[in-house]
Backbone as numpy.savetxt, mean C-alpha at the origin, in Angstrom:
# Nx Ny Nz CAx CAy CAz Cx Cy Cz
-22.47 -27.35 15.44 -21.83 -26.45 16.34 -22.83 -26.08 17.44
-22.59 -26.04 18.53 -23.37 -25.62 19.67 -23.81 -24.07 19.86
-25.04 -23.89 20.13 -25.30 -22.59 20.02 -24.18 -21.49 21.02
-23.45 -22.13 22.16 -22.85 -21.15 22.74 -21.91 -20.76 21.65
-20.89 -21.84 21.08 -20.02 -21.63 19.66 -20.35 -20.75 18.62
-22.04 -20.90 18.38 -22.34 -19.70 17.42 -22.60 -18.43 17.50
-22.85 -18.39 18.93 -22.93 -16.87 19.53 -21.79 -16.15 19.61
-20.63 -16.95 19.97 -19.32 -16.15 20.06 -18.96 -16.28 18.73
-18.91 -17.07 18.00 -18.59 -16.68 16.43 -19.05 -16.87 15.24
-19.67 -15.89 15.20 -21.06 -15.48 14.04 -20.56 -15.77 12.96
-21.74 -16.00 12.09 -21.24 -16.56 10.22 -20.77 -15.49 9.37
-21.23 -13.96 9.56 -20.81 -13.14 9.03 -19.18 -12.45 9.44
-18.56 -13.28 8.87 -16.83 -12.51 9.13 -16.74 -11.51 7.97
-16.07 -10.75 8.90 -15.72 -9.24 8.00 -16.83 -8.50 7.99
-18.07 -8.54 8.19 -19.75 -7.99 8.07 -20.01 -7.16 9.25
-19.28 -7.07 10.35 -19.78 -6.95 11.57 -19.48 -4.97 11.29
-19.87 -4.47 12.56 -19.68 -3.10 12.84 -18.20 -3.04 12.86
-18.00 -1.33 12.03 -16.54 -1.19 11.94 -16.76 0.07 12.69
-15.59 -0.43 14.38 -15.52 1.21 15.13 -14.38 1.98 14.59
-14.34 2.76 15.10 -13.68 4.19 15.26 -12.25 3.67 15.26
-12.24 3.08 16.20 -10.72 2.25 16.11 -9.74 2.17 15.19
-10.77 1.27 13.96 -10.49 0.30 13.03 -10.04 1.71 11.81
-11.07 2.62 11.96 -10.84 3.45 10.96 -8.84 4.23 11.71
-9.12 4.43 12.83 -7.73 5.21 12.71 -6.62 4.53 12.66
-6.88 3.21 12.95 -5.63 2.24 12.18 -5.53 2.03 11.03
-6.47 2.30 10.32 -6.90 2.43 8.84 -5.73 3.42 8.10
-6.40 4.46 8.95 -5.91 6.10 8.52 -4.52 6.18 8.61
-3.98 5.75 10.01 -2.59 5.66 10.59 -1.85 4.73 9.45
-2.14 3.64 9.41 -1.54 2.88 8.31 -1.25 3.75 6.90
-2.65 4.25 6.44 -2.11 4.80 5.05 -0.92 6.34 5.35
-1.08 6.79 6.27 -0.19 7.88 6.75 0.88 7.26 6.58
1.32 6.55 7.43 2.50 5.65 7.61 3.20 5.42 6.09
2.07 4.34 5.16 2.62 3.99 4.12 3.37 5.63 3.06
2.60 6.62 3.20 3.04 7.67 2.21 4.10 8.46 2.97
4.36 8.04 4.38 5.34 8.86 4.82 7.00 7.86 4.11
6.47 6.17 4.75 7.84 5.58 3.88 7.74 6.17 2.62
6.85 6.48 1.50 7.48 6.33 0.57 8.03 7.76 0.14
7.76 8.82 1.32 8.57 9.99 1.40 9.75 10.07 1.39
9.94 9.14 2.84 11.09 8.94 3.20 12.11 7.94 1.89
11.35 7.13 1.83 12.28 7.10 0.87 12.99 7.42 -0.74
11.97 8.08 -1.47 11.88 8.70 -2.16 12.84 10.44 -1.93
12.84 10.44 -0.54 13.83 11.84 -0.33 15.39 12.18 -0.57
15.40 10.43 0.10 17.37 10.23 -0.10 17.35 9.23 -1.14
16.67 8.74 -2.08 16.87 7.76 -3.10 18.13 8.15 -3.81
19.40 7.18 -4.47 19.89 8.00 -5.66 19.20 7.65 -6.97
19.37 8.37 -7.31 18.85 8.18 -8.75 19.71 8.24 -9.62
19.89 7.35 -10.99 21.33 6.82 -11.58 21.34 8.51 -12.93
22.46 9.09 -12.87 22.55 9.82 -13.90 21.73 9.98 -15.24
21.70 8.75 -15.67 20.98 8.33 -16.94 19.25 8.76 -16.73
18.95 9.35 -15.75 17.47 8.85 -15.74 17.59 10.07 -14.09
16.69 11.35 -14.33 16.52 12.28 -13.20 15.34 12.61 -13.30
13.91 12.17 -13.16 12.71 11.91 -12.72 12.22 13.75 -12.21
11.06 14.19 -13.18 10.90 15.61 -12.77 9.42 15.60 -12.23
8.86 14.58 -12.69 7.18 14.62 -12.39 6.62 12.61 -12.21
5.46 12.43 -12.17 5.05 10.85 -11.46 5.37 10.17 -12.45
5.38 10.36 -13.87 5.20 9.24 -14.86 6.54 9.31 -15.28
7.79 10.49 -14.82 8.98 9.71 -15.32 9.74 8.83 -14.04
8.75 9.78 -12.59 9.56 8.60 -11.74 9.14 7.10 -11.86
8.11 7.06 -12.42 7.62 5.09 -12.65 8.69 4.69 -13.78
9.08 5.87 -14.89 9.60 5.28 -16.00 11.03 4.51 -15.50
11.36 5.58 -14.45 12.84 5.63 -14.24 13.02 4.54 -12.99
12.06 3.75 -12.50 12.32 3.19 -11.17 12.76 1.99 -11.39
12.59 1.14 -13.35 13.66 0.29 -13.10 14.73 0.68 -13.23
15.34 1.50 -13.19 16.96 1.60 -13.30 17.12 2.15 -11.59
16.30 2.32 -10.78 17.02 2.38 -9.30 18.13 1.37 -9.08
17.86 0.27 -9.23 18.85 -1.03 -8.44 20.19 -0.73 -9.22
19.79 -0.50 -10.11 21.06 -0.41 -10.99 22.04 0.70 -10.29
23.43 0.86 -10.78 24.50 1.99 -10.82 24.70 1.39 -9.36
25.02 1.16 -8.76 25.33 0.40 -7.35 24.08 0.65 -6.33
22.70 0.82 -6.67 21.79 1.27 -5.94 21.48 0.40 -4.76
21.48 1.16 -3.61 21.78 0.06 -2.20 19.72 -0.18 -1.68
19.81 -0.56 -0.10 18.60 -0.89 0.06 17.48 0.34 -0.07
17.53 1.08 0.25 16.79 2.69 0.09 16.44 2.52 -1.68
16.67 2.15 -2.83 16.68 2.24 -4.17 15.92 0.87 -4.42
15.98 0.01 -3.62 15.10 -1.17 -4.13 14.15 -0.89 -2.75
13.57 -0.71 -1.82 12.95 -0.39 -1.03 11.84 0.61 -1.73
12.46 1.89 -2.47 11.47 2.77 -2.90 10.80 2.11 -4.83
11.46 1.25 -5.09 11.15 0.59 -6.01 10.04 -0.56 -6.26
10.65 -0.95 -4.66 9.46 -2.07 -4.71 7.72 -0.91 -3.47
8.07 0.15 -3.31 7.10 0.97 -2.92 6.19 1.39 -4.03
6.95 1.78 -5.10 6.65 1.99 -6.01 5.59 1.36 -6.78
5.76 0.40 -7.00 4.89 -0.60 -7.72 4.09 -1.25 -6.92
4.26 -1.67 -5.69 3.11 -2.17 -5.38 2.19 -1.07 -4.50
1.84 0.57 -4.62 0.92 1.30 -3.96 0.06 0.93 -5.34
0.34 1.61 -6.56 -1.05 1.41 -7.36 -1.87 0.07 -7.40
-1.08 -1.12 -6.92 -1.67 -2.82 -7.04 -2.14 -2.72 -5.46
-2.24 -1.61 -4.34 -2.70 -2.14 -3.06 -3.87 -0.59 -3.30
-3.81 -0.21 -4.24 -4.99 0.76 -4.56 -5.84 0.45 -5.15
-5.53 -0.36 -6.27 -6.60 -1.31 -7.52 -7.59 -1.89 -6.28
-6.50 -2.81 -5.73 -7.10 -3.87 -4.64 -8.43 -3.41 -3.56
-7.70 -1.92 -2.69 -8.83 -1.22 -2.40 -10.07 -1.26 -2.93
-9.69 -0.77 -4.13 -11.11 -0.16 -5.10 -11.83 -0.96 -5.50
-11.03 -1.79 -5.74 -12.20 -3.35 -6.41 -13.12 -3.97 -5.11
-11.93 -3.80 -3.87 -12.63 -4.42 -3.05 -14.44 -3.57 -2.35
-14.09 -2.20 -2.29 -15.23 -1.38 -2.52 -16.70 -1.33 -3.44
-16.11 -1.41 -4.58 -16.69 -1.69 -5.44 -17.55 -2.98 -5.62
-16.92 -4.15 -4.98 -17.60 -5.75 -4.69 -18.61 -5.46 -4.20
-18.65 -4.55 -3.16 -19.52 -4.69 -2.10 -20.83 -4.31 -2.73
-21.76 -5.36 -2.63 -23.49 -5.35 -3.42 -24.31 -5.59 -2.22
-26.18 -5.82 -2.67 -26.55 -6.18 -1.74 -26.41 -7.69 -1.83
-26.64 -8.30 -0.74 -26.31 -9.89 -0.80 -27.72 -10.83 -0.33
């Protein structure tokens, strides 16, 4: 590769300085994500069989959203559901990777 090639694109991807920017798209994003799952979590129905009072019965109860004629808002907050703790793991591990190299 020619040195002009390596100057514009360095070997360290992902390594470089993280501005200010990056963090409030960061921030904005996770805002964003907990406002959908406000939103949808506000007008969800929830099927008779199953009325969710605290976090561990709404996980219990979120497979039976789709069910009872549950429209897109019920599989929307379902599939919110399950994948924040797997894009939190992901976070953390990815934090955690970080050694000296």
């Amino acid at each position: 590769m020619s040195s002009r090639l390596q100057k514009r694109f360095p070997q360290h991807h992902g390594h470089g300085e993280v501005k200010v920017s990056r963090y409030f798209v960061l921030y904005l994003a996770q805002v964003a994500w907990v406002a959908l799952g406000i939103y949808l979590y506000s007008g969800a129905y929830w099927p008779s069989t199953c009325q969710p009072e605290n976090l561990l019965e709404i996980y219990g109860c979120s497979a039976r959203l789709p069910q009872d004629g549950g429209g897109w808002r019920e599989a929307a907050l379902l599939t919110w559901l399950w994948a924040t703790p797997i894009l939190i793991a992901l976070e953390i591990s990815r934090r955690m990777d970080k050694g000296p190299k």
